[in-house]
C-alpha positions as CSV (number, residue, x, y, z in Angstrom):
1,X,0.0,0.0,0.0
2,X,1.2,3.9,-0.9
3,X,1.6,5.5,1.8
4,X,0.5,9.3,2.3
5,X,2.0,12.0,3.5
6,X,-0.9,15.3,4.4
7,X,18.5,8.9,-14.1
8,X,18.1,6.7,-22.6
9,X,21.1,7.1,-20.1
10,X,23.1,10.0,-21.4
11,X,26.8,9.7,-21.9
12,X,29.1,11.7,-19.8
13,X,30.9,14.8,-21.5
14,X,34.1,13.5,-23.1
15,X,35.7,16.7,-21.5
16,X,35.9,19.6,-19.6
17,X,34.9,21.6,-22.1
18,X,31.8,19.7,-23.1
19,X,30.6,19.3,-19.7
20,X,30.8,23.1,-20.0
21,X,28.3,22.5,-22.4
22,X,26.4,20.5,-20.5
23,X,25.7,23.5,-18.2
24,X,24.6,25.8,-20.5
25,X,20.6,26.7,-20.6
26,X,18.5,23.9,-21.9
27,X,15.1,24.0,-22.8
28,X,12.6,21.5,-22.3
29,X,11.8,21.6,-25.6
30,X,15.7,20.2,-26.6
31,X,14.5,16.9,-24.8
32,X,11.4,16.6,-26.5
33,X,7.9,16.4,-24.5
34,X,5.3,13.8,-25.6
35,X,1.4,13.1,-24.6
36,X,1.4,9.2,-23.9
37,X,0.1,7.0,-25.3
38,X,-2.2,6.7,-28.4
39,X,-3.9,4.4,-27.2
40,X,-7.7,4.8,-27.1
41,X,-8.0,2.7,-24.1
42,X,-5.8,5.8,-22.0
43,X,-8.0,8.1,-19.8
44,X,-7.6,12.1,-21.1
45,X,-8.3,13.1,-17.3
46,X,-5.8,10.7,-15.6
47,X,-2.7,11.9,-16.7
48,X,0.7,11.8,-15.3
49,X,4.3,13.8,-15.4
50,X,6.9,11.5,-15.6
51,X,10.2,13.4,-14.9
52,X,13.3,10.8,-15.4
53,X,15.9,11.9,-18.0
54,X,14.3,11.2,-21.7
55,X,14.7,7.6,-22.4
56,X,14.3,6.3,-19.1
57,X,11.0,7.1,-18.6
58,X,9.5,4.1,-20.9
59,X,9.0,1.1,-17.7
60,X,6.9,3.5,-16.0
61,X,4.7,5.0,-18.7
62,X,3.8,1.4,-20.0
63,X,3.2,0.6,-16.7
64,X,0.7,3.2,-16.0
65,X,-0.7,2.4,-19.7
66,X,-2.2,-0.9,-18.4
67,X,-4.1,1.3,-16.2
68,X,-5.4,3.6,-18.6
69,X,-3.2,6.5,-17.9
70,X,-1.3,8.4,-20.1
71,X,1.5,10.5,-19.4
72,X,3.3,13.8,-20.1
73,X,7.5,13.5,-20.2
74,X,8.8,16.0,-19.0
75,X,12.3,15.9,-17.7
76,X,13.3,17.6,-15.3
77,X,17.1,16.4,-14.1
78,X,20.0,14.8,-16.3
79,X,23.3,13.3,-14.5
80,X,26.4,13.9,-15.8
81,X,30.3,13.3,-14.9
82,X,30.9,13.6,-10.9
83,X,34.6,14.4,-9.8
84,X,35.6,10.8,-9.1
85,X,34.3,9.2,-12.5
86,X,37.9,8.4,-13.6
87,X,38.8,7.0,-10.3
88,X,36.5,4.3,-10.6
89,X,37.9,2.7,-13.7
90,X,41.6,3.0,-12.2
91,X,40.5,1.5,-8.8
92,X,38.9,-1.9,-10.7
93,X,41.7,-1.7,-13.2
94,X,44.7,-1.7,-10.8
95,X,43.4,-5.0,-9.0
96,X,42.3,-3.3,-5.6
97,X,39.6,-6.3,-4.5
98,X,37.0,-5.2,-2.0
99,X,34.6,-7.6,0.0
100,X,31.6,-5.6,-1.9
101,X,30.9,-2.8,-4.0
102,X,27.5,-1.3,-2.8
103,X,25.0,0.3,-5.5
104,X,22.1,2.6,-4.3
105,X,20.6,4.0,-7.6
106,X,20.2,2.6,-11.0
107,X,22.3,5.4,-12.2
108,X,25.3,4.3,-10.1
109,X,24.8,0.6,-11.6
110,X,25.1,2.0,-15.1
111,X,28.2,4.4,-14.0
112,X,29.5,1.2,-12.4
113,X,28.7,-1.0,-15.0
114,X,30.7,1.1,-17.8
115,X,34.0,1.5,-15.2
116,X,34.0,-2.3,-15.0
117,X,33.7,-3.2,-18.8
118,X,36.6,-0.9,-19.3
119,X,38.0,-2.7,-16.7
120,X,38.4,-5.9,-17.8
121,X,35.4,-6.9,-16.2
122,X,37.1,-7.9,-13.1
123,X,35.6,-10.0,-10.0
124,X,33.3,-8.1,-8.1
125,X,30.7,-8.6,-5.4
126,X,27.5,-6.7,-5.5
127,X,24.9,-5.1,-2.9
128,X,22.1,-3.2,-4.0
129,X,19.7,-0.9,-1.9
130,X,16.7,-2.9,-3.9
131,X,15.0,-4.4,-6.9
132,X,14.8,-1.5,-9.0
133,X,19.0,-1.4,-8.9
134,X,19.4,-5.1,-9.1
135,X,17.7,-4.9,-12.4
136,X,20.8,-3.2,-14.1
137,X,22.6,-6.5,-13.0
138,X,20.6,-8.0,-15.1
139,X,21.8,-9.0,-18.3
140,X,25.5,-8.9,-17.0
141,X,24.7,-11.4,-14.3
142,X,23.2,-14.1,-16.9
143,X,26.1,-13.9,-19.2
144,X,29.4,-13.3,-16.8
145,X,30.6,-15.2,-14.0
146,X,32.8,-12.6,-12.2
147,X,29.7,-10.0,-11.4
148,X,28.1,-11.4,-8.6
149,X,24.8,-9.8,-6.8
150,X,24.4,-11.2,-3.4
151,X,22.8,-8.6,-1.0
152,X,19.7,-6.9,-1.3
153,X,18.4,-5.4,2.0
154,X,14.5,-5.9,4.1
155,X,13.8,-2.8,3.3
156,X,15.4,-0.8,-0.2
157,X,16.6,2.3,1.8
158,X,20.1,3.3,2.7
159,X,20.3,2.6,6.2
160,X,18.8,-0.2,6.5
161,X,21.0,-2.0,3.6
162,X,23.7,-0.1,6.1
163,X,22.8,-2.0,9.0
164,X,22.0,-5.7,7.5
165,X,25.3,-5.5,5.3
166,X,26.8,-9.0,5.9
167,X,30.2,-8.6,7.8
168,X,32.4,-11.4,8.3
169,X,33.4,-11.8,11.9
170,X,35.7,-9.6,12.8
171,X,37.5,-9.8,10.0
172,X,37.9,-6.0,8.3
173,X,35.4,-6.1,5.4
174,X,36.5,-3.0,2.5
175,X,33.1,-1.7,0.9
176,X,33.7,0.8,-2.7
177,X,30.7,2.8,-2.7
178,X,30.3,4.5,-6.2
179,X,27.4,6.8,-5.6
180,X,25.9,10.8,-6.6
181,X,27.9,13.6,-5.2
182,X,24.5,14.6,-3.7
183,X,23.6,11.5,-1.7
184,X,23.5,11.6,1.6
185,X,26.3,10.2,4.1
186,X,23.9,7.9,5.4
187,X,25.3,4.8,3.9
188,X,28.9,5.2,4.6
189,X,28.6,6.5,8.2
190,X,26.3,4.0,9.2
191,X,28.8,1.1,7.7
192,X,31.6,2.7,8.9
193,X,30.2,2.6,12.8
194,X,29.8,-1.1,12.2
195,X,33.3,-1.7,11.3
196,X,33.2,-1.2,7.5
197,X,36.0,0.2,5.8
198,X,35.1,2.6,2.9
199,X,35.8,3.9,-0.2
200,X,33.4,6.6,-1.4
201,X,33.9,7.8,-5.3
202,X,30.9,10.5,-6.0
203,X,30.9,8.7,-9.9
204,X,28.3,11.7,-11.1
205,X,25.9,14.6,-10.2
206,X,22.5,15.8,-11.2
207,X,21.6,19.2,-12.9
208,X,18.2,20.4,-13.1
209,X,17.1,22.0,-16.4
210,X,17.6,26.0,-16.2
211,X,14.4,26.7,-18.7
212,X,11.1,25.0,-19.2
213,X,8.8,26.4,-22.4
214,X,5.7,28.0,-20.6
215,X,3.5,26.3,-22.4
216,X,4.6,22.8,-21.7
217,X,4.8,24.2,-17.9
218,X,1.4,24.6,-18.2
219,X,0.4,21.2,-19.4
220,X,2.4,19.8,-16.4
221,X,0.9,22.3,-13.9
222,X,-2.5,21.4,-14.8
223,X,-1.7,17.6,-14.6
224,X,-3.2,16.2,-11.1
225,X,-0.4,13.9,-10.4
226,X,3.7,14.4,-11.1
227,X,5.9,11.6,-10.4
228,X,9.3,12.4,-9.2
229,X,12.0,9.6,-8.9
230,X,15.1,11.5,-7.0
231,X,15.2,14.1,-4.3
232,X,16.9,16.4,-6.9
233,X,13.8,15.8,-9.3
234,X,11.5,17.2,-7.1
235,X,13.9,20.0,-5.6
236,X,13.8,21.3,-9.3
237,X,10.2,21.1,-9.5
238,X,9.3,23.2,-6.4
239,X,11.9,26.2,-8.1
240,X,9.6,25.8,-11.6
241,X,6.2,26.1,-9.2
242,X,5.3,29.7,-8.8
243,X,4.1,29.7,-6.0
244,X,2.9,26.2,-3.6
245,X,0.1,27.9,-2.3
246,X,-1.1,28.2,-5.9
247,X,0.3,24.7,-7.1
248,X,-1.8,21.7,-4.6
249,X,-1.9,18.9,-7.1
250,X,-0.5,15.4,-5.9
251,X,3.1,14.2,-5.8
252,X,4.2,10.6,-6.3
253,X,7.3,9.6,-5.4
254,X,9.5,6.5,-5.8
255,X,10.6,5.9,-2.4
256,X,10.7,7.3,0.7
257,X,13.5,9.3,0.8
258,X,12.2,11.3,-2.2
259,X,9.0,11.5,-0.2
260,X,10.7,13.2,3.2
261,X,12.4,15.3,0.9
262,X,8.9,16.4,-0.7
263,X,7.3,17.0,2.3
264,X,10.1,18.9,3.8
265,X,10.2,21.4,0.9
266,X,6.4,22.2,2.0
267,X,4.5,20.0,-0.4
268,X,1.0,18.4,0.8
269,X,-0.4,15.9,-1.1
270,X,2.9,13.4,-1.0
271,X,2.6,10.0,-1.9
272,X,5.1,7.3,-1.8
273,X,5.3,3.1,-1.6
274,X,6.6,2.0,1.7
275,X,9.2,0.1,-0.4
276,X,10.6,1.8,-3.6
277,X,10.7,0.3,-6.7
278,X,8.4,0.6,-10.2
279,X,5.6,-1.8,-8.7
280,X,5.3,0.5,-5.4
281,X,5.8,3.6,-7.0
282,X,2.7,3.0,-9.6
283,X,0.7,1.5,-6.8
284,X,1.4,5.3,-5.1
285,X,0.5,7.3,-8.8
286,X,-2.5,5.1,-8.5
287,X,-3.6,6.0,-5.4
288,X,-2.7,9.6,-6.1
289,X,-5.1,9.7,-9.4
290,X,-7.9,8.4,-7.1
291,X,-11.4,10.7,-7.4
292,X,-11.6,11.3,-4.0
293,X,-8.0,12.6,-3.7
294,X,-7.8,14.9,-6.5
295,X,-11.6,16.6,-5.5
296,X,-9.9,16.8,-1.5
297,X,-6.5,18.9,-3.4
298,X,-7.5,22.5,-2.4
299,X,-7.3,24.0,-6.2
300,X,-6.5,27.8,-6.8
301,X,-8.1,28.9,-10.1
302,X,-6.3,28.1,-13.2
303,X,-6.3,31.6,-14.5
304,X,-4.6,33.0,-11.1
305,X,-1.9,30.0,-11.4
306,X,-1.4,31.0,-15.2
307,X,-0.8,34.8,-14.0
308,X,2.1,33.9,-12.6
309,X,3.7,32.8,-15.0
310,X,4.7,34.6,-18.0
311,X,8.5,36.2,-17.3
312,X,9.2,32.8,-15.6
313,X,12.7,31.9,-15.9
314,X,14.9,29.4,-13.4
315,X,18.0,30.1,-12.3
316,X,19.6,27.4,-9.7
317,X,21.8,27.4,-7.0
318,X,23.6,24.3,-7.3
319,X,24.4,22.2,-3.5
């Protein structure tokens, strides 16, 4: 049950210079926004913002499909090269074995994933935060024999895979943790009080878009449910909201850290499965779409949300 509360993956920039690039102003309209599906089984009033990068939005929109709901896509994040990409390579390269390599995104799998390949694709043992990650495993785990995933936690967050990490006596167990330069230290400080010895390489970042076309900022506005997959996702979306006393529409989130982080930022109608992953997280849209919680959103007018926005432009203040 949802519980309520009232990143195709783009390459990295071959350089400095093209990730200089990378932070230049991009519209919306760049990525591309599409009304899904064509189906004529799809509902026109249930309708949906998906928000991953373009490309990885597809498991979630056909999921939603079965239930008659279509979907906007409107990105709202894209990850790109973190300060200790290179490192990664060089570590798995050079030989130095560790008793695991913990993964706590999907987007760190496919950073990981590429390090090791160039690599050599050397032995490695894997824990993930949950099923969502483990699916990037895969296809490598059915055709290799030296990527191995063998933990997955009670509970996909990062303190609990912290605390039910398998340790080997006393022995000193070595842990590389590949992970977003904006994830929290919660993983590594809770390992390291159990004895843990880690290695923390921030692989890659996310950057929120700097301008959204106000039409398709409408569309997404008037949508009653967006579904946000990262706490930077929905950090971006509260900056493109004029105002969240005008903006009441429902929020569903992934996981539960994405839903603290929602609620935090002053958002109401938060939604999020008490485990993350794509089955939980449409369960939570689901819930969100529901007749009775849409008509309880208190709605400002549509023209007095539309006033604000004409000279609406972003500029962020990146953490």
């Amino acid at each position: 049950m949802a519980t309520v509360c009232p990143f195709v993956y783009l390459p990295f920039p071959a350089s400095p210079s093209s990730s200089a690039k990378l932070r230049s102003e991009i519209s919306v309209n760049s990525f591309g926004v599409q009304a899904l599906s064509s189906s004529s089984s799809l509902h026109p009033n249930r309708k949906v913002v998906v928000t991953r990068e373009r490309g990885k939005n597809g498991k979630l929109i056909n999921a939603l499909a079965k239930h008659g709901v279509s979907c906007l896509e409107l990105p709202l994040i894209q990850h790109v090269q973190g300060p200790d990409f290179s490192r990664l390579s060089s570590l798995l390269s050079a030989g130095m074995e560790f008793d695991w390599i913990i993964i706590t995104s999907p987007e760190a799998g496919a950073v990981f994933l590429d390090a090791w390949r160039a690599a050599g694709s050397p032995l490695v043992k894997i824990g993930v935060v949950g099923s969502g990650t483990a699916s990037i495993f895969k296809e490598v785990t059915q055709s290799s024999h030296t990527l191995e995933v063998a933990f997955t936690p009670s509970k996909a967050t990062g303190n609990v895979l912290a605390s039910e990490l398998p340790k080997s006596g006393d022995k000193k167990c070595s842990v590389l943790y590949p992970a977003s330069e904006k994830a929290s230290n919660e993983v590594e400080e809770g390992l390291s009080n159990r004895g843990f010895q880690v290695t923390r390489l921030n692989t890659y970042t996310t950057m929120p878009v700097h301008h959204v076309d106000q039409q398709v900022l409408k569309e997404a506005l008037a949508a009653p449910v967006i579904a946000v997959a990262s706490p930077s996702a929905i950090r971006t979306w509260v900056e493109l909201v004029p105002s969240k006393e005008l903006w009441n529409n429902a929020v569903a989130c992934i996981g539960e850290t994405t839903g603290l982080t929602a609620k935090g930022l002053g958002l109401q109608n938060v939604y999020y499965p008490e485990n993350p992953g794509l089955e939980g997280w449409v369960s939570s849209i689901l819930d969100a779409l529901k007749p009775s919680t849409i008509s309880s959103c208190h709605r400002k007018s549509k023209s007095s949300l539309m006033e604000s926005l004409p000279s609406l432009r972003i500029t962020y203040n990146m953490m």
